[in-house]
N, C-alpha and C positions, 0 to 999 in steps of 0.2 A: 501471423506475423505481429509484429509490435504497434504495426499501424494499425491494425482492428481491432486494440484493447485502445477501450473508452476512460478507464483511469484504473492505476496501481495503487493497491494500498497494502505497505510493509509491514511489519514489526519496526514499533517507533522505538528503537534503542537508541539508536545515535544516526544524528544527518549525516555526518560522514559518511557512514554507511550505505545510508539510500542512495544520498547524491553517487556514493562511487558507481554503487551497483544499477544505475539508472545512467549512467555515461557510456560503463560498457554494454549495456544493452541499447543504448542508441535511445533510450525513450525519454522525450522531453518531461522536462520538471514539471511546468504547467499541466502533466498529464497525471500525475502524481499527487496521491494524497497527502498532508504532514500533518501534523496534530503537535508533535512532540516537543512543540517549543510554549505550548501551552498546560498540556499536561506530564510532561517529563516522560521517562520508559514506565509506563503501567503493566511490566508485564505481558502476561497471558492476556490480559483485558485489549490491551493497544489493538489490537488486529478491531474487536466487535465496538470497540467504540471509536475509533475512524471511520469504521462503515458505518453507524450510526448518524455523525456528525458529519461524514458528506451525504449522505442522503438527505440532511434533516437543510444542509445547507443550497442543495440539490445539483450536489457534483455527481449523484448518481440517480438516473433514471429506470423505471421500467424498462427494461432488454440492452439493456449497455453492459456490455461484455467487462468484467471486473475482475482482475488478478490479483489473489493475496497472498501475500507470503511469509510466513514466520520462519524463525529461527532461535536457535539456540547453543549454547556452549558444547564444542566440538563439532562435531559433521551434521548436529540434528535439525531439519527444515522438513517444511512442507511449504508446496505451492500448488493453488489451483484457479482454474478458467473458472468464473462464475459468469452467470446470465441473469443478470437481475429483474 
């Protein structure tokens, strides 16, 4: 459930974006990683360097369950459960 993810981190395109898709999914912002207003849309990078910058910040720990999610123009995503 959304309760037992310890923090989401997106494809930093656009906050609209996240914000929307983190309202319909019920999961608070605070749980949420955002980078994007520091480093713009990087891309393919945005996913490995938010996981970076929250571990280094230490929004993620050792065994906290982490969801990331990409996207791209048309239908294309991926998303997965990680266990850090």
């Amino acid at each position: 459930t959304p309760d037992d993810v310890d923090l989401v981190v997106l494809h930093q395109a656009n906050v609209r974006i996240i914000d929307a898709a983190m309202a319909k999914l019920g999961i608070d912002r605070e749980r949420v990683f955002v980078n994007l207003d520091r480093y713009g849309n990087t891309s393919a990078g945005s996913i490995p360097l938010a996981l970076a910058e929250a571990q280094a910040q230490g929004r993620i720990k050792r065994g906290d369950q982490v969801v990331v999610s990409g996207f791209g123009a048309g239908l294309s995503w991926a998303t997965a459960l990680v266990r850090w």
